[in-house]
C-alpha positions as semicolon CSV with decimal commas, in nm:
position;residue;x (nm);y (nm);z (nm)
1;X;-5,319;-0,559;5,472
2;X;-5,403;-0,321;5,213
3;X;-5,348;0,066;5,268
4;X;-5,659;0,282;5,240
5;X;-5,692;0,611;5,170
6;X;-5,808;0,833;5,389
7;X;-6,145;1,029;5,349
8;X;-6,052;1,436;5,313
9;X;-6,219;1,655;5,640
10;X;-6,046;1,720;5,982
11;X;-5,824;1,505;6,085
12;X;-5,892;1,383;6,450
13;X;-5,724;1,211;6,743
14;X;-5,854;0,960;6,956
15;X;-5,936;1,082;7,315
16;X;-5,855;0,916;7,597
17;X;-6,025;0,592;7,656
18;X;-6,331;0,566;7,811
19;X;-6,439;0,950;7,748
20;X;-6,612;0,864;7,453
21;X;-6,536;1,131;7,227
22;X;-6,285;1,249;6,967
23;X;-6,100;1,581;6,917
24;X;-6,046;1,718;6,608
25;X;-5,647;1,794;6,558
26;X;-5,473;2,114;6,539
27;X;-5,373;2,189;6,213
28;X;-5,109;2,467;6,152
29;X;-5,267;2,744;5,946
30;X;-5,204;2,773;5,593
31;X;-4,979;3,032;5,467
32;X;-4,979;3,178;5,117
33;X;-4,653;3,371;5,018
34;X;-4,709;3,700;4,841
35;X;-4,735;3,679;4,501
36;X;-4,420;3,869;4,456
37;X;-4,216;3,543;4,591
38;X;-4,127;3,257;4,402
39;X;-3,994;2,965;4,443
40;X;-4,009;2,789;4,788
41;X;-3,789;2,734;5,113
42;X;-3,593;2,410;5,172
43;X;-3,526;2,248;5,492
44;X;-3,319;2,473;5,627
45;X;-3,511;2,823;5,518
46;X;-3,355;2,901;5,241
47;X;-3,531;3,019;4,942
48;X;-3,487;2,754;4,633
49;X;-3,504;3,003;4,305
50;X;-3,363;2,893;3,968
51;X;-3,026;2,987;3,902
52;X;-2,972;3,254;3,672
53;X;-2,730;3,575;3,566
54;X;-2,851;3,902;3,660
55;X;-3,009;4,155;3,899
56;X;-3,361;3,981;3,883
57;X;-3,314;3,593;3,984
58;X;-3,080;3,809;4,293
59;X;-3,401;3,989;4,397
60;X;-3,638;3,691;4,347
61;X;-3,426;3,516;4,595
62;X;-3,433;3,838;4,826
63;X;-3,790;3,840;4,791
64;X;-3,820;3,477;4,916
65;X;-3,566;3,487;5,206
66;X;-3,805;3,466;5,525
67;X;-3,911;3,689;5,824
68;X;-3,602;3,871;5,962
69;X;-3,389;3,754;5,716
70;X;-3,544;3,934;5,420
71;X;-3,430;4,286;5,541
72;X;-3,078;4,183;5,566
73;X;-3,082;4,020;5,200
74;X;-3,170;4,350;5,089
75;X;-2,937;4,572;5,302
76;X;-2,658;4,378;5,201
77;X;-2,726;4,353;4,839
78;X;-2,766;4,791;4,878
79;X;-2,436;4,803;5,067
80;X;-2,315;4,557;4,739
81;X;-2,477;4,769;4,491
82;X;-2,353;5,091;4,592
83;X;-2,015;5,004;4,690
84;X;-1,939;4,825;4,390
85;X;-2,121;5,033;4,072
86;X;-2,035;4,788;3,801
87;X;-2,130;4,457;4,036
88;X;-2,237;4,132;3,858
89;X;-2,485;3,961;4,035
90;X;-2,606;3,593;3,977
91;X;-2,795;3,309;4,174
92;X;-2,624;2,996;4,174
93;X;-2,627;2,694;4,407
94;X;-2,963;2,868;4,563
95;X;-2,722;3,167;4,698
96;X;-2,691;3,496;4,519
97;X;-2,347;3,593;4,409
98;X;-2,147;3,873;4,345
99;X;-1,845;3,964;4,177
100;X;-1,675;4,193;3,924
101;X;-1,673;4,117;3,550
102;X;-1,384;3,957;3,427
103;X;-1,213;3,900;3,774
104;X;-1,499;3,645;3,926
105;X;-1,710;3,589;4,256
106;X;-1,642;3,779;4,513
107;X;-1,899;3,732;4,731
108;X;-2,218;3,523;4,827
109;X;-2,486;3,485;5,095
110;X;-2,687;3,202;5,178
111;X;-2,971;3,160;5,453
112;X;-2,977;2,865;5,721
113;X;-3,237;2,775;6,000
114;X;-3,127;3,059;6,223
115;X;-2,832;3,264;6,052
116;X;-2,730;3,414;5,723
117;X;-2,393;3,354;5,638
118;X;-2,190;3,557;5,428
119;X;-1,939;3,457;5,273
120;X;-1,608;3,632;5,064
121;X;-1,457;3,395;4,872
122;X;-1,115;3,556;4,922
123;X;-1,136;3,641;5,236
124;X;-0,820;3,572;5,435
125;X;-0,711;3,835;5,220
126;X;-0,947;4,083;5,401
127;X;-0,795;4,345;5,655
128;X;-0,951;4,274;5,932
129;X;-1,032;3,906;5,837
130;X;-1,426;3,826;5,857
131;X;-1,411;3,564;6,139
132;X;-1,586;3,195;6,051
133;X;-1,298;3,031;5,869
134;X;-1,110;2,695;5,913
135;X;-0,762;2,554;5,728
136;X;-1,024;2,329;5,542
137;X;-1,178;2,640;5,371
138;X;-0,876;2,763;5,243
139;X;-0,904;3,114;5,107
140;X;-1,288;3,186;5,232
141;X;-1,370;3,348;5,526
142;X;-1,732;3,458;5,675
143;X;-1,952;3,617;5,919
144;X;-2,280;3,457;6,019
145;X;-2,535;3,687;6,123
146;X;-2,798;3,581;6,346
147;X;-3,151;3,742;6,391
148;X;-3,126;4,064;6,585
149;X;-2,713;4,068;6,527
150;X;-2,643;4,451;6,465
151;X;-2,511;4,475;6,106
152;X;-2,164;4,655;6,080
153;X;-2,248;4,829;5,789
154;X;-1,908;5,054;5,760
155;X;-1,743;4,717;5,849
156;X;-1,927;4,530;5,567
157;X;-1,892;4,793;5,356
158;X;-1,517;4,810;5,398
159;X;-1,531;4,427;5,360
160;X;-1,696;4,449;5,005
161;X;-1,450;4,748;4,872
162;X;-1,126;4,503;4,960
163;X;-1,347;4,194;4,826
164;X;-1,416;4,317;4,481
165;X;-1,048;4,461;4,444
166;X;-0,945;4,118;4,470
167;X;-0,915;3,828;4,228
168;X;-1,251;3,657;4,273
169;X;-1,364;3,256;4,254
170;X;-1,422;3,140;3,938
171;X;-1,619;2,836;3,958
């Protein structure tokens, strides 16, 4: 049996039988992103953007993080910013990173389906200890932060003072 190709126009589903009709489906409606996003999201919402060093690729990916999510990305990467003056800032692995020149990553966020989890690479060295963490993760700890999840931000900010004080990851 050969496979055909379908004509374009709406797509429709049979009715029931004997009512003699068909309905047309309902398709979802098309969204357009803002021009000011790039890239796209993967399965899990998170925003695909090329890796790259610098303060741009970080707020291409902020820029692309969806709905709720988007105004976390960028309080975070403020309470970064301001806490640590000198921060480096990179996307890699789809997440942006950031650490201190010279002593590596200290930090990275990443979004999933319903949470953004942060992550600080050394963070069983963090007083009081962010707490997602298992023996199998070894020195990183995290908090995930779920949509309408009050952000700590002295917390956080504490958190990121400690972070960047410490040796970071060097990949």
């Amino acid at each position: 049996m050969a496979n055909r190709k379908r004509e374009s126009g709406p797509a429709t589903l049979s009715a029931p039988p004997g009512s003699g009709e068909a309905r047309p489906v309902e398709q979802p409606p098309t969204q357009t992103a803002p021009e000011k996003k790039t890239g796209h999201l993967l399965s899990g919402g998170n925003p695909q953007i090329p890796k790259g060093d610098g303060d741009a690729p970080v707020q291409a990916y902020i820029a692309a993080m969806p709905g709720w999510t988007q105004a976390l990305g960028q309080r975070v990467d403020a309470i970064v910013t301001e806490t640590v003056p000198d921060v480096r800032k990179a996307v890699k692995w789809n997440s942006p990173f950031y650490g201190v020149e010279g002593q590596g990553w200290c930090l990275s966020f990443h979004v999933f389906t319903r949470y953004v989890k942060l992550t600080f690479f050394n963070g069983v060295h963090l007083q009081p200890m962010p707490p997602g963490g298992t023996p199998k993760s070894k020195e990183a700890r995290w908090i995930d932060i779920h949509e309408g999840d009050a952000l700590d931000e002295a917390q956080m900010t504490d958190w990121v003072k400690q972070a960047a004080a410490l040796p970071g990851w060097m990949p």
